[in-house]
N, C-alpha and C positions, 0 to 999 in steps of 0.2 A: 456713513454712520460711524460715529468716536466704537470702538469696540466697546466700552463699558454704557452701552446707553439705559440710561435708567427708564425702566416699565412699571406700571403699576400693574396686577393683579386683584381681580377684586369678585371675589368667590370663590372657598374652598373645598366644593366635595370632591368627589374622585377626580372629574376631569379638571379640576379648577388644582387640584393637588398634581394631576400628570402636569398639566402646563405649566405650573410655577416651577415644577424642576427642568422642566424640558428649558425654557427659558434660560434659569441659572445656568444649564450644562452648555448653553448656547451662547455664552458668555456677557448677557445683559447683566445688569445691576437690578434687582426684583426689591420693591417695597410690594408688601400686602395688605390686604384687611379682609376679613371676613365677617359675616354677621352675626354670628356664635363663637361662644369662645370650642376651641380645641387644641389639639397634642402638636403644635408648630414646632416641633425643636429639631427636626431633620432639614427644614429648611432654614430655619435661622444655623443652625450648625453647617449650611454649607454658604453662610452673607445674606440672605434677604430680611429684611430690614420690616417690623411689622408696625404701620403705620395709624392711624386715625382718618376715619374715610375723608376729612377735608384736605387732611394732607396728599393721600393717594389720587386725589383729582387733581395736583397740579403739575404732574409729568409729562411729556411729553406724549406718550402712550400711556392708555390706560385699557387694559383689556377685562374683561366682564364674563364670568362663564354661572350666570343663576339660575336658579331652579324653575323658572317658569315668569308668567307675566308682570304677578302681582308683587313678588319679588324685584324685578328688572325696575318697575314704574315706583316702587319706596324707595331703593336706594338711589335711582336718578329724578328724583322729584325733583319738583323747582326751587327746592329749601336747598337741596343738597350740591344743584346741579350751579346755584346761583355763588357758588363759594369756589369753583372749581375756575382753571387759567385758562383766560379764552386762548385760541388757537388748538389747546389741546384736542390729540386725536383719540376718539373712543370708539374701539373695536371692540360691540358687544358679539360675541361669540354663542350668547343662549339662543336654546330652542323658544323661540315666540310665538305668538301669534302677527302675522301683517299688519292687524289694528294696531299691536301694541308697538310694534316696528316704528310705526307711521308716527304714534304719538310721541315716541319717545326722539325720533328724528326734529323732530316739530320743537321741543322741549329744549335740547339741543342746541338748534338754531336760534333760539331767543337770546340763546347766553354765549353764543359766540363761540361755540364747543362744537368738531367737529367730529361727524357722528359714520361709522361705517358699520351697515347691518353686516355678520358674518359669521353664519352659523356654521360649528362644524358635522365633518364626517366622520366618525369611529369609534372607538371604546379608548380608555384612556392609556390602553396598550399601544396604538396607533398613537398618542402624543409620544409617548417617551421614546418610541421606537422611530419618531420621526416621516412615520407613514400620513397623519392627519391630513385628511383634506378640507378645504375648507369652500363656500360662497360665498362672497360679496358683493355688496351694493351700498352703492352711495356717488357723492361727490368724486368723479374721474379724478382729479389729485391727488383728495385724500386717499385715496387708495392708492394712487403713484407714490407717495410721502409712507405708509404704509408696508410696500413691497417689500422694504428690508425684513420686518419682520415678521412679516407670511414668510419670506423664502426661508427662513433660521426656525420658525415651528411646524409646517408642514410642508409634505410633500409637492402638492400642488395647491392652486386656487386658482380659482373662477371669479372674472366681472359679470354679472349677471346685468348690468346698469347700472342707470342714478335712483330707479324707484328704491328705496330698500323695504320695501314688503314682499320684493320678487325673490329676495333672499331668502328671507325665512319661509316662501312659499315652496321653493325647490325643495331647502329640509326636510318639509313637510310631506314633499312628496318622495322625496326620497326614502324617510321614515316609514312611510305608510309601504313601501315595495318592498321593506325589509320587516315588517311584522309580518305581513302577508309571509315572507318565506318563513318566519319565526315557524308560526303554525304547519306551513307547509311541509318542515322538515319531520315535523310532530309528528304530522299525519301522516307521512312515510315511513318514520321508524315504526311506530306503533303497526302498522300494517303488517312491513316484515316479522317484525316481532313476533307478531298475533302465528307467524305461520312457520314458528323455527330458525329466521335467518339469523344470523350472526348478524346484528345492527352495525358493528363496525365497519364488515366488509361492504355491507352495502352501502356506506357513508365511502367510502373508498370508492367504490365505483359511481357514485354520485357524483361528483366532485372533481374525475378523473378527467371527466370533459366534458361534460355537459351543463353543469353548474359549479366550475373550479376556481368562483368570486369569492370573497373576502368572505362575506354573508353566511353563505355556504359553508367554503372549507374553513371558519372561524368557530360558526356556531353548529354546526354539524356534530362535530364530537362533543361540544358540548352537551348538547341532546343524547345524545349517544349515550355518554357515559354519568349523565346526572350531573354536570360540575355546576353548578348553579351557585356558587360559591366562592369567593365572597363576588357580590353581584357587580359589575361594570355598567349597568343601568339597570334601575328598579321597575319594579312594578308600578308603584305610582310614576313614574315619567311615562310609563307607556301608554295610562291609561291616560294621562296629563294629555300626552302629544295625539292622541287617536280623538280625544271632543276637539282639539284645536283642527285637526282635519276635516274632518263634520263640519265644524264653524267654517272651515275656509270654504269647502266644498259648497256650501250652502250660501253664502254670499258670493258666490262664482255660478250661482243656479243650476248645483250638481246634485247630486244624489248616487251614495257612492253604495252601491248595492253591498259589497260584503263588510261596511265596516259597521255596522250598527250587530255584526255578527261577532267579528272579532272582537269590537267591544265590549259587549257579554264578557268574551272569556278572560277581559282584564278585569272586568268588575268582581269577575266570582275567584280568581286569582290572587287576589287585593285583599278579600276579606278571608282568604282558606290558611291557617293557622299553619300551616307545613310550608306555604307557598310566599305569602306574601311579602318575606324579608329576603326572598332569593331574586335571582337574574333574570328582565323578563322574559327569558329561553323559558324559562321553566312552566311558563305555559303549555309546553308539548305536553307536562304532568296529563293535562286535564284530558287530554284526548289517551292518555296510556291507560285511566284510571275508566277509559269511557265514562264519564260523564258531562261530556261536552253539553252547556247549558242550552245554545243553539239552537 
């Protein structure tokens, strides 16, 4: 790979902001575009180049980080997708749904645009720090053709296959082990709490060895000490990503007994005026305040 390979980027909120520097600082050449305007002048002040979405689809790489489905399927429609250089590689990196995986895979292939599903792992502190993990699926090439620039934004990555709905499915379940602990830490602080202990220490001994994961010793303190601020994923993404599990669950003929629970607690989280523009750690609020909807 020429060291200055040029990438597209194309979504900018937090994580879509961590990875267009992480990239620069990696020595790619970054054009952008977003689909709002915003405050771009730290990255144009360090070379990346803010482009028009026809233009950002004919680089070599074009990487994707949007907000959910309905978003992913307007800006890769067939209007948009039919303007774009075939051969190009598109590593969409959002949380999906497998449907929407599928269709957009599908979309893709008509136009001669190759597509690799690749959702990631972390908060966008893991991008810039180089920790990110990521999954994909697709085309065994395209992801060999690929590799250089997995290895330059995360730490590791996974071929899960050529389905790529098996990618955004692992997310998914990956996401859902980590709301689970979201809550779980909730309910363990508030517990100590309730009974005098110094939450600190007990997040100290939590974490010392028995749950000394990313998950854990990440969002641990943050529970802990309130930091919910400024949010590294929202409330509506959680509450987004928990019906896409449901959905998956349920076209998989599952039935996921405690998420129509945790669900609840994004719903009433989403609409609670103190809550809903914070991190969505800040759901432990709900069990501190005891009033878990539940």
């Amino acid at each position: 790979m020429a060291e200055k390979s040029r990438v597209s980027l194309i979504g900018l909120g937090s994580m879509g902001t961590a990875m267009a520097h992480r990239l620069l600082d990696q020595g790619f050449a970054l054009d952008f575009w977003n689909r709002s305007a915003k405050d771009n002048s730290e990255l144009l002040a360090k070379g990346a180049v803010q482009v028009e979405l026809s233009d950002a689809l004919k680089n070599d790489f074009v990487i994707s980080i949007l907000s959910n489905d309905a978003a992913a399927l307007e800006v890769f429609s067939e209007q948009n997708l039919s303007a774009a250089t075939a051969g190009t590689i598109h590593i969409n990196m959002s949380t999906l749904s497998p449907e929407a995986s599928e269709t957009l895979a599908k979309l893709h292939a008509k136009h001669g645009i190759r597509y690799i599903a690749a959702p990631v792992l972390g908060r966008p502190i893991a991008i810039t720090n180089g920790k990110l993990l990521i999954v994909a699926a697709g085309d065994p090439k395209d992801i060999e053709a690929a590799a250089p620039v997995f290895e330059k934004i995360s730490a590791q990555y996974w071929n899960v296959g050529t389905d790529h709905a098996k990618a955004n499915l692992v997310k998914l379940g990956v996401n859902y082990n980590l709301i689970h602990a979201l809550q779980a830490i909730g309910e363990s602080v508030a517990l100590v709490e309730s009974g005098g202990v110094d939450a600190n220490t007990f997040m100290e001994i939590l974490t010392h060895t028995a749950f000394a994961g990313s998950a854990y010793a990440g969002y641990g303190p943050m529970i802990v000490n309130r930091r919910y601020t400024p949010p590294g994923f929202s409330m509506t993404l959680g509450l987004k990503d928990l019906k896409l599990i449901e959905d998956a669950a349920s076209a998989g003929g599952l039935t996921l007994p405690v998420a129509a629970v945790l669900r609840k607690l994004f719903e009433t989280a989403q609409v609670d005026p103190e809550l809903k523009d914070l991190d969505w750690s800040a759901i432990a609020e709900l069990t501190r305040r005891g009033n878990n909807p539940a």
